[in-house]
C-alpha positions as CSV (number, residue, x, y, z in Angstrom):
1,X,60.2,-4.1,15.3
2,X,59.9,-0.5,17.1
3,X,56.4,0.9,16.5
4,X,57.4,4.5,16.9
5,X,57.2,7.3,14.7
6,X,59.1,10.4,14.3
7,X,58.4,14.0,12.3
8,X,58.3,17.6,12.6
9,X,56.1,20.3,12.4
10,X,56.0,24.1,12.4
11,X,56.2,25.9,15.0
12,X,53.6,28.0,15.2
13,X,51.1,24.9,14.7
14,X,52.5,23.0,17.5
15,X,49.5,25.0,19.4
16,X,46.6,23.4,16.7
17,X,48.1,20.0,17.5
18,X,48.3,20.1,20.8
19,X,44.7,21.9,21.2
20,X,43.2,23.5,24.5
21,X,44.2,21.8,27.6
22,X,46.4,19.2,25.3
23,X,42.6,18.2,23.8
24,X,43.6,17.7,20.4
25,X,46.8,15.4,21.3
26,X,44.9,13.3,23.1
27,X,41.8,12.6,21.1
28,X,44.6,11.7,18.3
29,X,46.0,9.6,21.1
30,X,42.8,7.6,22.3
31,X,41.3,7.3,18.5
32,X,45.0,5.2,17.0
33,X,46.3,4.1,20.4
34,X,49.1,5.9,20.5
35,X,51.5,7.9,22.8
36,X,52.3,11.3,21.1
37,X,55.1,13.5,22.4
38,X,56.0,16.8,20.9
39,X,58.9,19.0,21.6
40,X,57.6,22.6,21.8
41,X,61.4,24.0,21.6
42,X,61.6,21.9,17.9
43,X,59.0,20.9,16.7
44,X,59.6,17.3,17.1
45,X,57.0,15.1,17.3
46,X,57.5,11.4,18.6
47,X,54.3,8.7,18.1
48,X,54.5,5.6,19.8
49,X,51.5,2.4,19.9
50,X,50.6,1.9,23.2
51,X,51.1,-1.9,24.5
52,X,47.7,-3.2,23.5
53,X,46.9,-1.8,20.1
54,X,46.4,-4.3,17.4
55,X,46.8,-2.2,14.0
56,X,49.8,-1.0,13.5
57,X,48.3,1.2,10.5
58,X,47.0,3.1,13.5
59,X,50.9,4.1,14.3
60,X,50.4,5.8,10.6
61,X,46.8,7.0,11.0
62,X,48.6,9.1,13.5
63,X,51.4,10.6,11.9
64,X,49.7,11.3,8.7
65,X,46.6,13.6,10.8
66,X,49.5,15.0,12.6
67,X,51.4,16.0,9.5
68,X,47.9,17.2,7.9
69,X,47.7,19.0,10.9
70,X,51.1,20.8,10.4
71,X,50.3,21.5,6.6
72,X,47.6,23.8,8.0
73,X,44.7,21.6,7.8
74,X,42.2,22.0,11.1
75,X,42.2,18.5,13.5
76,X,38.5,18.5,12.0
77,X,39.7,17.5,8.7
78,X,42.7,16.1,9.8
79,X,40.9,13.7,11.3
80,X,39.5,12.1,7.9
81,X,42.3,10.2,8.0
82,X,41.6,7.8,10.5
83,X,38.8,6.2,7.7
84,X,40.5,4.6,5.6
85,X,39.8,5.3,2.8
86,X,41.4,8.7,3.3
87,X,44.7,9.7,2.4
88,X,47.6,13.1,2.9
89,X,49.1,14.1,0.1
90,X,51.8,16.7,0.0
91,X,52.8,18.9,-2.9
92,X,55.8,21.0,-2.9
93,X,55.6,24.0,-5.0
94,X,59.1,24.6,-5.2
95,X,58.9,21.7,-7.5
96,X,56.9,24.1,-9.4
97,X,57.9,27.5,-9.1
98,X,61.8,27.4,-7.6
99,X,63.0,29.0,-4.7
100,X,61.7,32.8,-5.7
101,X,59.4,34.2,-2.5
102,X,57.8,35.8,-5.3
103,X,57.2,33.2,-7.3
104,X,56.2,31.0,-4.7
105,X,53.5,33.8,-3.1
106,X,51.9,34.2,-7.5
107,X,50.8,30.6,-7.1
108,X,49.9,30.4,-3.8
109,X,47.4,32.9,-5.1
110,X,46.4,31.2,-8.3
111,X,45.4,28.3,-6.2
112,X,43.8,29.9,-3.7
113,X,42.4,32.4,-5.8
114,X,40.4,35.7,-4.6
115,X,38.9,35.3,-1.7
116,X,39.9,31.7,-1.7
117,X,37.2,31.1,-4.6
118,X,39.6,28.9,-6.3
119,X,40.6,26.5,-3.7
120,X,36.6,26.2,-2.5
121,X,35.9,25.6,-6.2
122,X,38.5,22.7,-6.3
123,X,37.4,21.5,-3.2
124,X,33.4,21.5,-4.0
125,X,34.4,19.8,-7.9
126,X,36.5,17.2,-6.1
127,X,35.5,16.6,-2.8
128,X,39.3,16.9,-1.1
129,X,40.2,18.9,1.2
130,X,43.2,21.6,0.5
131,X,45.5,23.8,2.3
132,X,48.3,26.5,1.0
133,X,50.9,26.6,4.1
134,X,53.9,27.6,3.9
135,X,55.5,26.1,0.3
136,X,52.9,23.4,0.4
137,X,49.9,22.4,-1.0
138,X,48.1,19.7,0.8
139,X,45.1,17.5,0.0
140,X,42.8,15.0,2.2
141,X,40.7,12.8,0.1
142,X,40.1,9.3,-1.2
143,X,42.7,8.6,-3.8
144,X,40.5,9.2,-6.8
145,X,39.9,12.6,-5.3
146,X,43.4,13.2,-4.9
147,X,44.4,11.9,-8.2
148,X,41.7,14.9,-9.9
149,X,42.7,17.5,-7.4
150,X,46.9,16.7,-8.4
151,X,46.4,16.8,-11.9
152,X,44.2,20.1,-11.2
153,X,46.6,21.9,-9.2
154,X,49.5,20.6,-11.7
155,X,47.7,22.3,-14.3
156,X,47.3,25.8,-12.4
157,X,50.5,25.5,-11.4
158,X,52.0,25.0,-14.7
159,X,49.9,28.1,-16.5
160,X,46.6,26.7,-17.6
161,X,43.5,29.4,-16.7
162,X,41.3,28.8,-14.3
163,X,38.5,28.2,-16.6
164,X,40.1,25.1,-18.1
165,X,41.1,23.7,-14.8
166,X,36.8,24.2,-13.6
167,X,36.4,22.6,-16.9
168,X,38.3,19.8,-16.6
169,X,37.3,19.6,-12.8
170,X,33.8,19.3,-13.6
171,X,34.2,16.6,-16.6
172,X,35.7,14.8,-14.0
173,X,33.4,15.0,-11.4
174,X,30.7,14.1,-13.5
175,X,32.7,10.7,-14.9
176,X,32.8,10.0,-11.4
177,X,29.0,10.4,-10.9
178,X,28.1,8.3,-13.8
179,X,30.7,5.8,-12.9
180,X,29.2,5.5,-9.5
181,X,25.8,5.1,-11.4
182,X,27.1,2.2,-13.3
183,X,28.6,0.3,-10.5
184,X,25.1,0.3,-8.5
185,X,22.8,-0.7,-11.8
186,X,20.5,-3.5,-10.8
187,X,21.4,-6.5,-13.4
């Protein structure tokens, strides 16, 4: 079995992975044990273990901060996802809104909202982490905080106000909190 991955990222954040003086690339390397190669002419990254790594979820680890990475998020967030309890997930608003660059730039601003309110909302209600690049909408978060912030952006992106989607957002939050209570009741 080959333990090498392959992507590609934009171009213009080939810089953010790589960092100053390659810094970025290689704390990415060190932390999953990896060999990272990226192609500044394509955009093509290559991720390979290294001989004497033992979890070869670390092979993932590393493309999915590196992806995060190229979906806008800074390494600092990207790097979440080494814990594993972490996860990337990648919405496509064409799914949403079509092709139309017109569409497309509407909702970027309903879910980023003025001044990015509406994105810091999500993220304070939820806990993940977003970003709006390109025609994508990522999150970083434990699943159950990825579930809430999908369904949220789902329903701004499908024409419910903002004020139901806080709503929502904050029911949920605090059945989280009280499920969280529950689970730690002494018996």
């Amino acid at each position: 079995m080959e333990a090498r991955e392959y992507l590609r990222i934009p171009m213009d954040r080939i810089g953010v992975v790589l960092g100053e003086n390659g810094k970025i690339k290689k704390e990415i390397e060190t932390a999953t044990h990896t060999e990272i190669e990226v192609d500044s002419q394509t955009g093509e990254v290559t991720i390979e273990l290294v001989n004497d790594a033992k979890d070869p979820l670390l092979l993932l680890r590393a493309k999915d901060i590196i992806q995060a990475i190229g979906r806008g998020f800074n390494p600092q967030r990207a790097f979440k996802l080494l814990d594993e309890e972490y996860a990337l997930e990648v919405l496509d608003l064409t799914d949403f809104v079509g092709e139309s660059e017109k569409a497309l730039k509407r909702y970027k601003g309903r879910v980023i909202g003025e001044e990015g309110k509406t994105r810091k909302t999500i993220e304070q209600l939820t806990g993940a982490s977003i970003s709006v690049y390109g025609k994508t909408i990522g999150m970083i978060g434990t699943f159950e905080q990825i579930d809430v912030t999908r369904e949220a952006l789902r329903m701004l992106l499908t024409g419910s106000t903002h004020g139901s989607v806080y709503k929502f957002l904050e029911r949920k939050r605090d059945e989280l909190k009280k499920k969280a209570t529950e689970i730690w009741k002494p018996v």
